[in-house]
C-alpha positions, 0 to 999 in steps of 0.5 A: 515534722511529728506525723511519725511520733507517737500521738502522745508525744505529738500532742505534748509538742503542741502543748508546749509549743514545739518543745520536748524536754528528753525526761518527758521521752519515756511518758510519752512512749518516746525513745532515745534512738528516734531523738537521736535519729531526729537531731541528726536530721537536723530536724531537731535541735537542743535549746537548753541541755536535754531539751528540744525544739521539734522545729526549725528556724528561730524559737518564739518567745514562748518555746523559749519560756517553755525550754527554760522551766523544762530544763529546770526540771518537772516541778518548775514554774515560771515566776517574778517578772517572767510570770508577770510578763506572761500575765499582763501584769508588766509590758516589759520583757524580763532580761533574764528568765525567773524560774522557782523550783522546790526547796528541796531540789538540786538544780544546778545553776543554769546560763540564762535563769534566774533560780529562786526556792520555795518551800510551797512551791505546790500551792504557789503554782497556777493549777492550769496555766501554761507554761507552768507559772505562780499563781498572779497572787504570788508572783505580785508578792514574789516581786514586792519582796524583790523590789529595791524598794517600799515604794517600788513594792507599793507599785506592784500591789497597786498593779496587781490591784488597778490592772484587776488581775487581782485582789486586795483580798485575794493578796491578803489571803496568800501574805498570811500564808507566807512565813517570811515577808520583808516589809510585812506590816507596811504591805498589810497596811498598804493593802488595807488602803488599796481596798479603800480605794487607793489606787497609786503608791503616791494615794498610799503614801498619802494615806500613810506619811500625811493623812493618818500619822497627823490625824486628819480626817479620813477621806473617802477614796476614789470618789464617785461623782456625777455632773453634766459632763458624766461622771468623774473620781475624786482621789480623796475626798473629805465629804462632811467639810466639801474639800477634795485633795487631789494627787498628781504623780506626775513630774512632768505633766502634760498640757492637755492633762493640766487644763483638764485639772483646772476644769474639774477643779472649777467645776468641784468649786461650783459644786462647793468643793475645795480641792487641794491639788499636790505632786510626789514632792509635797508627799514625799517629801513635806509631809508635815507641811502639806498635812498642815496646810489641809488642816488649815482648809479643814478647820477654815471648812467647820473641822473642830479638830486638830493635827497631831505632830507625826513625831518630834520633828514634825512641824505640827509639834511647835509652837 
C-alpha cells in the first residue's frame, strides 16, 4: 500500500495509524499528484477534508482519532473525554471528539468535533503521547470545568487520583497555574482532602458538609488496619475516641457487600471500635443531624468537645 511513498511519508502513516493530513504532504517529500493518483485508485480516501486514510475498509477507532486532531490543524490535541477516554481515565467513549486548539487559531467549525481554546495550549500538551493529547492533569481539570455539577467535578478528581493516573499534588501544581477555574476553592479544598486520603465525592462531601463545618474531630482517612483475616481501610477513623464512620455511596447495595460490612463491623467492635455506617442521603442531605449524632458517639467515647452549628439553620444552634 506504501512500498512506493517515500520512507518518511511511510513512516508517518504508521505513526499515525494509516492516516495522512495533505499539510503534512510537502514534509514528508509527498506530492499533490501521487495523492491524487492514489485517491483515484481507490486506494485512499478522505476521512475528514484534506485528510486520508492510506487504507481500505473501516477506520479503527484511533485512525479516527487521528484524522479528528489532524484536520483541526497542526497545533491540535485531543482533550476533555476524548483524552480521557485515550488514558484509562473513563470506559466510556465520547460521542463526540474533543479537540483543544490554540486561542489564537482560526479553526472553522468542523461536523463531529467539539472545539475548545486555550491560551497555553503549548504546556497543556502531552509532550510524547500519541495521538496528540493534554496532559492527564489537564484533562482531569478541563472536565471539572465542564461537569454540571461540584460534585460531578469531585468525581473527576477522585478518578484522576483513585485510578493513580495522577496526583493530588500534581493536580494542584497545574490549578495554580489556570487563571480562570470555576469552583476554584472548593476544588483546593477537595483536592487538600483527597491527599488526606479521601477517596470518593461522598468521603469529600463528608469532610466538607459534615465533619468540618461542625467541628468534629478530625479523622484519619483511609485507615490502615491489620487483623487475622489481613489487612483492611477504614474510611474515617477518629483513633483517640476508637469510633469509625464508615460511608456507603451506594444506593443499592449488593447482598454479598452488605454482609461483608456486618462482618468488619463486628470484627472493629471486638477490637473496641465503634463504627458509624452512613449513605449519600445522611450526607447530602442531614448533614446536621448525621454531625450531631457523631457528636453524641464522640462525647459518649471521652471527647470533651462540642459541635458548632454550620449556620442559623443547622440543628446544632438550637436549644
Amino acid at each position: 500500500m506504501t512500498a512506493d511513498l517515500p520512507e518518511d511519508c511511510r513512516q508517518l502513516i504508521e505513526l499515525q495509524r494509516g492516516v495522512l493530513a495533505r499539510w503534512q504532504a510537502s514534509a514528508v517529500d509527498l506530492e499533490w499528484p501521487t495523492i491524487r493518483s492514489q485517491l483515484r485508485s481507490g486506494r485512499w480516501r478522505p476521512l475528514q477534508w484534506g485528510i486520508y486514510a492510506t487504507f481500505t475498509g473501516e477506520p479503527s477507532r484511533e485512525a479516527e482519532l487521528w484524522a479528528a486532531v489532524l484536520r483541526a490543524g497542526p497545533l491540535a490535541v485531543l482533550s476533555h473525554q476524548t483524552a480521557a477516554e485515550l488514558d484509562g481515565l473513563t470506559s466510556t467513549r465520547s460521542e463526540v471528539i474533543h479537540v483543544t486548539v490554540p486561542g489564537s487559531a482560526r479553526v472553522d467549525p468542523i461536523p463531529g468535533l467539539r472545539l475548545h481554546r486555550s491560551e497555553r495550549l503549548a504546556e497543556a500538551r502531552h509532550p510524547s503521547r500519541t495521538p496528540p493529547r493534554t496532559r492527564i492533569e489537564e484533562t482531569v481539570l478541563d472536565l471539572t470545568q465542564t461537569a454540571k455539577t461540584i460534585d460531578g467535578a469531585f468525581g473527576w478528581l477522585c478518578q484522576g487520583c483513585g485510578s493513580r493516573l495522577t496526583t493530588p499534588d500534581l493536580l494542584l501544581t497545574a490549578l495554580y497555574k489556570r487563571r480562570k477555574v470555576r469552583w476554584r476553592a472548593i476544588l483546593l479544598s477537595a483536592l487538600g482532602d483527597i491527599g488526606d486520603g479521601a477517596r470518593s465525592v461522598l468521603e469529600i462531601r463528608y469532610v466538607r458538609d459534615v465533619e468540618r463545618p461542625h467541628g468534629l474531630p478530625h479523622a484519619r482517612r483511609q485507615a490502615k488496619m491489620t487483623r487475622s483475616s489481613g489487612r483492611i481501610y477504614l474510611d474515617n477513623l477518629v483513633d483517640r475516641y476508637r469510633t469509625c464512620i464508615e460511608l456507603d455511596g451506594n444506593a443499592a447495595h449488593p447482598v454479598a457487600d452488605r454482609w461483608r460490612d456486618i462482618a468488619r463491623d463486628n470484627a472493629s467492635a471486638a477490637d473496641g471500635l465503634t463504627t458509624l455506617r452512613y449513605g449519600w442521603a445522611d450526607v447530602t442531605q442531614r448533614p446536621c443531624q448525621t454531625a450531631a449524632q457523631i457528636a453524641d458517639v464522640l462525647r459518649l467515647r471521652g471527647w470533651p468537645g462540642q459541635p458548632m452549628p454550620c449556620g442559623p439553620a443547622c440543628c446544632l444552634g438550637r436549644s
